[in-house]
C-alpha positions in Angstrom: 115.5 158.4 61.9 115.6 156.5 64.9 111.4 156.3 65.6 111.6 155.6 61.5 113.5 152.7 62.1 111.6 151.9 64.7 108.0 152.0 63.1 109.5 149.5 60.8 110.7 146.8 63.6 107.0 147.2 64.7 105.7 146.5 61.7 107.9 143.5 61.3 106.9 141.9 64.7 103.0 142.4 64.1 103.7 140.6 60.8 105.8 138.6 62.3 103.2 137.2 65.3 100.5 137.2 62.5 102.7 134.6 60.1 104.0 131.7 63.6 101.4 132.4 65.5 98.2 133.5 63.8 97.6 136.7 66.3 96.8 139.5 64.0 97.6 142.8 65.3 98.5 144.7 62.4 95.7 146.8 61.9 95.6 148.0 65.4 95.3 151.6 66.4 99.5 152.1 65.8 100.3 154.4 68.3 98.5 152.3 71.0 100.3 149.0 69.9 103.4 151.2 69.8 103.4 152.4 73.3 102.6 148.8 74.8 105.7 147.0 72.7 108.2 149.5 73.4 106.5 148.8 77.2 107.3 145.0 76.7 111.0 145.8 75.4 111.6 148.1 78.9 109.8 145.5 80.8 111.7 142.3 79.4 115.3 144.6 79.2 115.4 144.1 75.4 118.1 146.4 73.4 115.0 146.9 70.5 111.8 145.6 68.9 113.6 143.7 66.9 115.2 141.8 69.7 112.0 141.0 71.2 111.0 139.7 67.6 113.5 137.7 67.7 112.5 135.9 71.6 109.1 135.8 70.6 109.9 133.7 67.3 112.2 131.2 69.4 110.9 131.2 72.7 107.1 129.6 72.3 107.1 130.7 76.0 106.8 134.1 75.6 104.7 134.7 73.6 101.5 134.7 76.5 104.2 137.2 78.4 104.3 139.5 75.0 100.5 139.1 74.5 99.7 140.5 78.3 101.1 144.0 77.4 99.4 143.8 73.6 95.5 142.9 75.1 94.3 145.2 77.5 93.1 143.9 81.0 91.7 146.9 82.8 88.6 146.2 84.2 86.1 146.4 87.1 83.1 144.4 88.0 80.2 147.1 86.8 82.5 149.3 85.4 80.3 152.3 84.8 77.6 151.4 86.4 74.8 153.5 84.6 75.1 151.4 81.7 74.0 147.6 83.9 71.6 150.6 85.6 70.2 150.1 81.7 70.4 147.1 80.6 68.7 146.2 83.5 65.9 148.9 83.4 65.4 149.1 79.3 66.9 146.0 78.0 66.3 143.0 80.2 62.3 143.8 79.9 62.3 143.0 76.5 64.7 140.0 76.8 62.8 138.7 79.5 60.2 138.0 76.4 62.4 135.2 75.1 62.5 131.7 76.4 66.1 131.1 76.1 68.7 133.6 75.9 72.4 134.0 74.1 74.6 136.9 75.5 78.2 137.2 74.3 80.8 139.3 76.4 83.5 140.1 73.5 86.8 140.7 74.4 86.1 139.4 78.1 89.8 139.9 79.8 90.1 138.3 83.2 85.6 138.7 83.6 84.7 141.0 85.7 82.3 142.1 83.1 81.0 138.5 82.7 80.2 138.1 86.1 78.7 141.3 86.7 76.4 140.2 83.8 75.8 137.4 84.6 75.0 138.8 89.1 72.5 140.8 87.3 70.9 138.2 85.0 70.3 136.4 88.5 68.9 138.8 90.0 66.7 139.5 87.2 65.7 135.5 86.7 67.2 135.0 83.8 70.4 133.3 84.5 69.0 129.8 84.3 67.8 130.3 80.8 70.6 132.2 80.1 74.1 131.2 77.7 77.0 133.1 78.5 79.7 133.4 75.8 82.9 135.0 77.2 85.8 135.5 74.5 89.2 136.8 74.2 92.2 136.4 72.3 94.5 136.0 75.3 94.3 132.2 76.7 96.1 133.6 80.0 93.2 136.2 80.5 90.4 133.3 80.0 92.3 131.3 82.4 91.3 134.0 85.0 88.1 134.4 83.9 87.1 131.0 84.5 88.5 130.9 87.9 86.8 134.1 89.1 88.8 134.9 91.5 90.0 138.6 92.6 92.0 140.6 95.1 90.0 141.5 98.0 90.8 145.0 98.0 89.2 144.9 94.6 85.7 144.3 96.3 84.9 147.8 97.6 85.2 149.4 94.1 83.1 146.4 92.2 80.8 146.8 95.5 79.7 150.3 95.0 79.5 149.8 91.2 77.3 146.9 92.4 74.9 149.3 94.0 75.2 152.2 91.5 73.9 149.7 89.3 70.8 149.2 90.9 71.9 145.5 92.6 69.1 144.0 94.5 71.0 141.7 96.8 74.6 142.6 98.0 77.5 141.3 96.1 78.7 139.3 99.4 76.1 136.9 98.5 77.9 135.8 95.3 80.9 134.9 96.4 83.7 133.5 99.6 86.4 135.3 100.8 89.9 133.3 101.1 93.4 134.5 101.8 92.8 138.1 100.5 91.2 136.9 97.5 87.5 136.7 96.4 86.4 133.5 95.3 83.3 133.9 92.8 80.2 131.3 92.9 80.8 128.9 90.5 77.1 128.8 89.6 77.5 131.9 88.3 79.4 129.9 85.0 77.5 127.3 84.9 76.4 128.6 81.8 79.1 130.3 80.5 81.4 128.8 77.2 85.0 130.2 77.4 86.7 130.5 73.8 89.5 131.6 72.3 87.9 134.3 69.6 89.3 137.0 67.3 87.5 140.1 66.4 90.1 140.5 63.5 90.1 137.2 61.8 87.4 135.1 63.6 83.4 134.5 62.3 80.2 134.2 63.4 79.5 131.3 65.9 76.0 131.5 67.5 73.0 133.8 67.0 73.1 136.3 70.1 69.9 138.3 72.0 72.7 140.6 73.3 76.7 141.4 72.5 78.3 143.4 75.3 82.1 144.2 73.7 83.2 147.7 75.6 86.0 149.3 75.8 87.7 147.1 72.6 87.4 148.5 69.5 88.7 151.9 70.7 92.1 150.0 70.0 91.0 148.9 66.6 92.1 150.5 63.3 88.8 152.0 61.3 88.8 148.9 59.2 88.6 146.5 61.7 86.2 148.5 63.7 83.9 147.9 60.6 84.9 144.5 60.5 83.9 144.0 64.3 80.2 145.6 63.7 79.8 143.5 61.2 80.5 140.8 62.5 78.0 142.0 65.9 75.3 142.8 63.0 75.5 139.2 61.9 75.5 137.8 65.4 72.5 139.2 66.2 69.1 138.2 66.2 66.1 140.6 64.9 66.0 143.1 67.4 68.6 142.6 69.2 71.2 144.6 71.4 74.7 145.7 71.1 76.6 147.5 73.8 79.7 149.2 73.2 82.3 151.4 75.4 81.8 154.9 76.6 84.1 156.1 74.1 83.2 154.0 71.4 80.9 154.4 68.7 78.5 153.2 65.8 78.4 156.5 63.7 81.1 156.4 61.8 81.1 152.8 60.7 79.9 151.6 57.6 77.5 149.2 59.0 75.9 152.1 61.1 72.2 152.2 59.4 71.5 148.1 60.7 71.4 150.0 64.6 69.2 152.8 66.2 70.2 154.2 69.3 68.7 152.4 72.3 69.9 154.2 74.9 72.3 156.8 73.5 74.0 157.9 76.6 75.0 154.3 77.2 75.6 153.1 73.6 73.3 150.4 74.1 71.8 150.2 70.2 69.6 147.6 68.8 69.4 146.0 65.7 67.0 146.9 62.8 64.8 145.7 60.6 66.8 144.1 57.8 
C-alpha cells in the first residue's frame, strides 16, 4: 500500500511541475523518474513526495534544485570515443560537401559533448562554417555549458577519449588551466546558440546536416521516444545524420523506415529518401 500511495504522489508532482511550470515529465520512463524523486526527497530531508510537491509549488527557488536530480548530467568529453572515431572517419567526408553546416547537440547537459564536437569540427576545418545548437531543458546545465569550464582531474579521462577518437592535435591546445579547473577556448562557441528546448513538448527550429542526442531517450517513455525521432526526422535535411546512445535505438519506433543504418555499431543512421 505504501509504494501504491506513493506512485500516486509521483504522479501528482509530474502533473503538478507540468501545470506551474510547463516541465513535462510525465511520460518519462516511471521507474527512472521514481528513483531520482525519492533521491530528491532523501537529499532535501523531505517526510514524502508529496511534501516536496508542496516546496516546489511555493518555493520558485527550487525548482532548478528539483530539476538537477530529474535531468541527467553524466557525461564526458568523447564519451565512447569509437563513435567521434566515426563521425569523423564516415560522416564528416560527406558533410564536408556542404558549404555551411547545422549540427544540433540535443539534450546537451553541462557540454562536454558540444565541445568535443565542436574540437573535432576544428580539427577537421569545419568549425568556421559550422552552427552549433546546444539544447537542454535544465537552464542551470546550459549555464555550465556556456562557461566550459571543468575540474581538472576531469582532463585525463576526456584526454584519452581525445585520442581514442582519433584527435589530431592534443586537447591541451584548446583550453587554460586555472585553480584546478579547465577553462575551454571560447572560440570554440563562437558559433554555438544555447536554448532552452523540450524533446517532449518543443518543435522544429532549424533544418540540421547532423543531430547528435545520446544517451536521452533511454529515459523517455515509448511515446515520446516516437515523438523525439520525429521530431529528429523533421530536423533533418535529405541525407542527413542522426546519432543516438549506445543503448538507444531506431528499430522499434514508428518513424524507423525514414533512417538506414549508417554505422550500425555506433547508431549513427542517416536519413532517407522521402
Amino acid at each position: 500500500m505504501p509504494h501504491r500511495t506513493e506512485d500516486i504522489e509521483i504522479g501528482l508532482l509530474l502533473e503538478a511541475l507540468y501545470q506551474r511550470y510547463h516541465y513535462d515529465f510525465r511520460h518519462y520512463a516511471r521507474a527512472s523518474i521514481k528513483r531520482r524523486l525519492l533521491q530528491a526527497r532523501s537529499h532535501f530531508n523531505m517526510s514524502s513526495v508529496t511534501a516536496l510537491q508542496e516546496r516546489v509549488l511555493h518555493d520558485p527557488e527550487m525548482l532548478p534544485r528539483l530539476l538537477g536530480f530529474l535531468t541527467v548530467q553524466v557525461s564526458e568529453m568523447f564519451r565512447d570515443p569509437s563513435y567521434f572515431r566515426a563521425l569523423r572517419e564516415q560522416v564528416l567526408p560527406h558533410l564536408r560537401t556542404y558549404p555551411s553546416l547545422k549540427v544540433w547537440i540535443a539534450g546537451c547537459s553541462a557540454g562536454e559533448e558540444l565541445y568535443s564536437m565542436a574540437i573535432l569540427f576544428r580539427e577537421e576545418g569545419l568549425l568556421d562554417r559550422t552552427l552549433f545548437y546546444a539544447t537542454d531543458i535544465n537552464p542551470e546545465a546550459l549555464k555550465a555549458a556556456e562557461a566550459g569550464i571543468y575540474p581538472m582531474d576531469r582532463l585525463r579521462k576526456f584526454t584519452e577519449n581525445h585520442q581514442k577518437s582519433g584527435g589530431k592535435s592534443s586537447l591541451s591546445d584548446y583550453y587554460t588551466a586555472d585553480y584546478g579547473r579547465a577553462v575551454f577556448d571560447k572560440s570554440l562557441r563562437n558559433n554555438v546558440v544555447f536554448s532552452d528546448h523540450s524533446l517532449v513538448t518543443d518543435a522544429v527550429f532549424a533544418e540540421m546536416q547532423l543531430i547528435s542526442c545520446r544517451n536521452v531517450m533511454i529515459y523517455f517513455d515509448r511515446g515520446l521516444q516516437d515523438r523525439a525521432v520525429g521530431l529528429f526526422k523533421d530536423s533533418l535535411t535529405r541525407h542527413g545524420f542522426l546519432g543516438v546512445g549506445s543503448k538507444e535505438s531506431l528499430r522499434f519506433s514508428r518513424h524507423a523506415s525514414a533512417f538506414s543504418e549508417f554505422v550500425p555499431e555506433e547508431k549513427i543512421y542517416r536519413k532517407r529518401e522521402p
